[in-house]
C-alpha positions as CSV (number, residue, x, y, z in Angstrom):
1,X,99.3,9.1,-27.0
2,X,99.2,12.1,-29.0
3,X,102.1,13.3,-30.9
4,X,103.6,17.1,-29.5
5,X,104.8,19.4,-31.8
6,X,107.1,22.4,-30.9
7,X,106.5,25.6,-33.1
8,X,107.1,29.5,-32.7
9,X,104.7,32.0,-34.0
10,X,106.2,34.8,-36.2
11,X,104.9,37.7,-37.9
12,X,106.6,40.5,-40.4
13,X,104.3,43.3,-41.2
14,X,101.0,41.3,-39.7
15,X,101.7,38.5,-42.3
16,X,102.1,35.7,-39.7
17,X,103.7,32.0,-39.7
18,X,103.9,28.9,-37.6
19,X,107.6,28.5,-38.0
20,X,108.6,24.7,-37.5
21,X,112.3,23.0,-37.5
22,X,111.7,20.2,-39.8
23,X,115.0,18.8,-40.2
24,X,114.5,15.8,-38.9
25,X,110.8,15.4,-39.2
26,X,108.3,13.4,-41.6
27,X,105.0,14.6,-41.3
28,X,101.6,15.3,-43.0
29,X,102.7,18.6,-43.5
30,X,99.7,19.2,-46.2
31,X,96.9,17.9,-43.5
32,X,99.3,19.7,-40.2
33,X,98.6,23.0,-42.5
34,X,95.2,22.9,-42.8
35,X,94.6,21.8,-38.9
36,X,97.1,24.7,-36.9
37,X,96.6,27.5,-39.4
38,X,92.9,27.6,-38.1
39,X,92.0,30.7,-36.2
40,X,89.8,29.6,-32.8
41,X,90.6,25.8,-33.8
42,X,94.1,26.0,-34.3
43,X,97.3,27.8,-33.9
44,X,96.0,30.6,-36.5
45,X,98.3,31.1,-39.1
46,X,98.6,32.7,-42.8
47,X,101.0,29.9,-43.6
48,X,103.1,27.0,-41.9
49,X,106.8,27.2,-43.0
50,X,109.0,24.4,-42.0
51,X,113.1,25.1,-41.5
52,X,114.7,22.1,-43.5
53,X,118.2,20.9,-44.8
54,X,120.0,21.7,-47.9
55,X,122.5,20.5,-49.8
56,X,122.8,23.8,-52.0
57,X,122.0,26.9,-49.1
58,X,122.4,26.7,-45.9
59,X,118.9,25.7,-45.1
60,X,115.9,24.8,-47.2
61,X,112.3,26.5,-47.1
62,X,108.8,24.9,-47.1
63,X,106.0,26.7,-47.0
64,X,101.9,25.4,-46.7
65,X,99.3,27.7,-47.2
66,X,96.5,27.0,-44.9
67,X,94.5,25.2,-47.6
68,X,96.8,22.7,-47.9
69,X,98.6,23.7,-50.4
70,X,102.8,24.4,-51.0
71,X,104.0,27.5,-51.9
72,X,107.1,28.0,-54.3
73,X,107.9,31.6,-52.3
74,X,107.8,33.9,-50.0
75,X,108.9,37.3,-49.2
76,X,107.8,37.6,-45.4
77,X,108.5,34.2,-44.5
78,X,112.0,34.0,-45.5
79,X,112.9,37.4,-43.2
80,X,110.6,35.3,-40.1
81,X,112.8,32.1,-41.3
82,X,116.0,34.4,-41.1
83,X,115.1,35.7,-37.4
84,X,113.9,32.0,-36.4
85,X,117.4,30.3,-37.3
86,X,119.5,32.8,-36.4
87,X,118.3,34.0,-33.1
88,X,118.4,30.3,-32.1
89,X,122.3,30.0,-33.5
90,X,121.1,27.3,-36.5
91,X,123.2,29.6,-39.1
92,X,125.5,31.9,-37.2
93,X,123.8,34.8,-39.1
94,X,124.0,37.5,-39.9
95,X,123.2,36.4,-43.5
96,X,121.9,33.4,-45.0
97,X,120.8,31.7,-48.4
98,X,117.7,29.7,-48.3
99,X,116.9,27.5,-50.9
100,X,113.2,27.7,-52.0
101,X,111.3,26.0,-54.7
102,X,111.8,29.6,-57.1
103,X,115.6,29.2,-56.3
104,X,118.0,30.0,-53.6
105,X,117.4,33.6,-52.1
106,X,119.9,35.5,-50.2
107,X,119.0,37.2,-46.9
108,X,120.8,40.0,-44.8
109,X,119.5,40.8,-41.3
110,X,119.7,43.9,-39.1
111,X,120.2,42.9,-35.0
112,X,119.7,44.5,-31.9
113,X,121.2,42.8,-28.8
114,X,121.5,39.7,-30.6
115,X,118.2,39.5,-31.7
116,X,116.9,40.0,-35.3
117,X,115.1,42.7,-35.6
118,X,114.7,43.5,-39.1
119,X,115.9,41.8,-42.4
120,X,116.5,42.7,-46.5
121,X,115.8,39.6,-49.0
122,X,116.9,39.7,-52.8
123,X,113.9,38.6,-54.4
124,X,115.6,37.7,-57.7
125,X,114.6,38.8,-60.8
126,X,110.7,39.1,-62.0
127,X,109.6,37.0,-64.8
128,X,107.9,39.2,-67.0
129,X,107.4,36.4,-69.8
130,X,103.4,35.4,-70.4
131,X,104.7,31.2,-70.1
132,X,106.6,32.0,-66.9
133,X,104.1,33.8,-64.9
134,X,102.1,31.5,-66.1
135,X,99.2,33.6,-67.9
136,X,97.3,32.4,-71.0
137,X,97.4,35.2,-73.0
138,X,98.7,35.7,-76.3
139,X,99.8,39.5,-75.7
140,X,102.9,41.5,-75.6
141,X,105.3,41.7,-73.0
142,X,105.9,42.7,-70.3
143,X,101.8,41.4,-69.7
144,X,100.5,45.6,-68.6
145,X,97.2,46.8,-68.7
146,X,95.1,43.9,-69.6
147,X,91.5,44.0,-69.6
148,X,89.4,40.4,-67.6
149,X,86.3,39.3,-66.6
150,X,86.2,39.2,-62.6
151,X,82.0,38.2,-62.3
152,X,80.4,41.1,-63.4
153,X,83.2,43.3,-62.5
154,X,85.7,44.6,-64.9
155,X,88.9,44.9,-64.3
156,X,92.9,46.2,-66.2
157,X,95.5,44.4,-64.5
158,X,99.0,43.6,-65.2
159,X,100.8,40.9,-64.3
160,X,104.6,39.4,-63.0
161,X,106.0,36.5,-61.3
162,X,108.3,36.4,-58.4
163,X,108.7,33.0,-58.1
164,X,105.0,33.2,-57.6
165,X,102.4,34.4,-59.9
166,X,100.7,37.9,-59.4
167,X,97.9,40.4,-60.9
168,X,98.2,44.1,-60.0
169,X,95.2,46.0,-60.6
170,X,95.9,50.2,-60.2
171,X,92.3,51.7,-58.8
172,X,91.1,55.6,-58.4
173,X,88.5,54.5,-55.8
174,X,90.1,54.0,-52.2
175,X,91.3,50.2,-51.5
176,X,89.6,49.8,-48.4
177,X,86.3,50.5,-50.1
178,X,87.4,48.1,-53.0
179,X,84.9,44.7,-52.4
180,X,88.4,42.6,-52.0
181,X,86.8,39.6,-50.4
182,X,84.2,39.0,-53.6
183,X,86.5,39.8,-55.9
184,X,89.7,38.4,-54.9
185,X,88.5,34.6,-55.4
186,X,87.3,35.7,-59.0
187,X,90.6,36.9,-59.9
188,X,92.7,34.0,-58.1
189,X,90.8,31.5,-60.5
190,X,90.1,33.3,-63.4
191,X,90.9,31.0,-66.1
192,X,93.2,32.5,-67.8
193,X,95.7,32.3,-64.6
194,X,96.5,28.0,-65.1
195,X,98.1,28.3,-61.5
196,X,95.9,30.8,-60.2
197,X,97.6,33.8,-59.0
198,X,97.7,36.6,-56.1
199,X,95.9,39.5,-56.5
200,X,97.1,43.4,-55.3
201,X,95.0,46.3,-56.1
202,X,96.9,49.9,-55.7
203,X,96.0,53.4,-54.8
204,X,99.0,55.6,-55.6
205,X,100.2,58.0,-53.2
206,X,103.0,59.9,-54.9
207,X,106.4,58.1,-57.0
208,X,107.3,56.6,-53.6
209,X,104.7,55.3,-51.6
210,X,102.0,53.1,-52.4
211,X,99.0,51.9,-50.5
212,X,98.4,47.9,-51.2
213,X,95.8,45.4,-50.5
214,X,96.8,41.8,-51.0
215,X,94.2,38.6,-52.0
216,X,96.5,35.5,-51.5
217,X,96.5,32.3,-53.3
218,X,95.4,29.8,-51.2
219,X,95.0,31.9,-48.6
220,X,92.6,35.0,-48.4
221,X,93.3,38.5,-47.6
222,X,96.2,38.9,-45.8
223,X,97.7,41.9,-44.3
224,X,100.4,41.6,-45.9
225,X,102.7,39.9,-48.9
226,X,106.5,40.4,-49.4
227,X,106.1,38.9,-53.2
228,X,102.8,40.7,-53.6
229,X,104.5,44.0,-52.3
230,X,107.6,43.3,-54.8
231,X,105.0,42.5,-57.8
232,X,103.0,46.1,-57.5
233,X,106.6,47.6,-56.8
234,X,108.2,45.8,-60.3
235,X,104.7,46.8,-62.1
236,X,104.5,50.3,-61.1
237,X,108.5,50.9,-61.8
238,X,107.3,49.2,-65.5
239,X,104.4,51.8,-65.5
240,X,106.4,54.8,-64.9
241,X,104.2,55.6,-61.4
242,X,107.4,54.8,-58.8
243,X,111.1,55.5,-58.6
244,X,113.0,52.8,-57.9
245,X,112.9,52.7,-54.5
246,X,108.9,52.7,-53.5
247,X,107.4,52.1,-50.0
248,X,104.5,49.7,-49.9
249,X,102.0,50.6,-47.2
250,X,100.1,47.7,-46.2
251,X,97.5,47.2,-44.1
252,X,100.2,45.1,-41.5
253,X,102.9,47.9,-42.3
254,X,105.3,49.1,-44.7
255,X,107.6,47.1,-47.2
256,X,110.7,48.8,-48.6
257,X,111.1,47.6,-51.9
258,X,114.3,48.4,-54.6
259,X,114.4,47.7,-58.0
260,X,116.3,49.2,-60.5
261,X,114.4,48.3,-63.7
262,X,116.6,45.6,-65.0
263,X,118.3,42.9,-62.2
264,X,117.3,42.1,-58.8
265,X,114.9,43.4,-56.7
266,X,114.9,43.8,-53.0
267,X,112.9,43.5,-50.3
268,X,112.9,45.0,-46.8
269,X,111.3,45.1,-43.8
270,X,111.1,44.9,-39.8
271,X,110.5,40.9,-38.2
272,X,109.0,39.6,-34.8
273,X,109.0,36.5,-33.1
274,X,105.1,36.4,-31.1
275,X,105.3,33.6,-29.0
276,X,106.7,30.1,-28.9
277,X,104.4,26.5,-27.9
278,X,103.8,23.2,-28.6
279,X,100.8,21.7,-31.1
280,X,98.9,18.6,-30.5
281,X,99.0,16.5,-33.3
């Protein structure tokens, strides 16, 4: 008899999750991934994150990618895990700590009639150091305004970790005409990114908005990132191009993101749950 697994489908700014309570589950989360993240053959998914226990937050955050592989963060799916546990009384809200592989992250939330409607992550610092990122370069830092190889594209990128390792790439020509899908996989596995790495390219509007398009590790084009939004938000601030606070326009919607040039930054932005099922294992 096959194996029933309850899950709710949740999505902040069109980056959407199959959001499990794992608590007291042992599964093939790796292979589970890969299967329900399917579009047409599956639940359809950028990512399965699973609500688990913690003996240093109040809960603990996994996240697959639908590849297979684990995430160490990120941004969009701790504001759906925030609205998942707290709508359903698991933490009595309205903030939380969540403890994810790039540390514990703190989480307010914003309700309406008891429901979650929109939530504000601290991110934690970005790593600006060329070993944390990780990025093989021998160069100064912070790592701006590098020049790579992307096929027979050439591209200046700069890049920043936030938890999770990220290239922004500023462009004059208009993103959506940028060839994303060719040369996002370029940049994800360009050799001189041991990890691989994310991959934003940026059309500035003005000092406070930005427009954004996001090529995910393990993942694709997405439409959107909270970590990617936060890594063109830190890089721009570094750049001179933003003021602290900079809206990130994304093709699912727009991130809030704060950072004062020296601690933490901040991420906001709204959160919905889509609809709630079981999977067949």
């Amino acid at each position: 008899m096959s194996k029933l697994l309850e899950f709710s489908k949740m999505q902040a700014t069109g980056n959407d999750f199959i959001m499990v309570d794992a608590r007291s589950l042992e599964l093939d989360w790796a292979d589970i991934a890969v299967r329900s993240c399917r579009p047409h053959f599956g639940i359809g998914a950028d990512g399965l994150i699973l609500i688990m226990s913690s003996s240093q937050a109040d809960l603990r955050m996994r996240i697959f990618n639908p590849d297979g592989s684990e995430a160490q963060i990120c941004g969009n799916g701790l504001r759906c895990l925030a609205k998942y546990t707290i709508d359903r009384k698991i933490v009595p809200g309205p903030n939380l700590s969540v403890e994810t592989p790039a540390g514990i992250k703190l989480i307010e939330t914003t309700s309406i009639r008891e429901k979650v409607v929109s939530a504000r992550v601290n991110m934690g610092k970005p790593l600006l150091n060329a070993a944390a990122i990780p990025i093989a370069l021998a160069v100064k830092e912070p790592v701006l305004d590098q020049v790579i190889k992307a096929g027979h594209h050439t591209l200046t990128i700069s890049a920043v970790s936030m938890g999770n390792p990220h290239a922004v790439c500023f462009i004059e020509e208009s993103i959506e005409e940028f060839p994303l899908s060719e040369i996002g996989p370029l940049v994800e596995r360009n050799e001189i990114f041991p990890q691989r790495t994310n991959f934003e390219i940026v059309n500035v509007v003005n000092n406070t908005k930005l427009r954004v398009r996001v090529w995910e590790r393990g993942v694709g084009e997405t439409l959107a990132c909270g970590s990617g939004a936060c890594a063109t938000a830190v890089i721009s601030r570094l750049k001179h191009i933003s003021k602290n606070d900079v809206d990130i326009m994304l093709p699912g919607g727009t991130l809030t993101i704060s950072w004062d040039g020296k601690s933490d930054v901040f991420l906001k932005g709204p959160v919905e749950e889509v609809f709630s099922g079981v999977y067949q294992l």
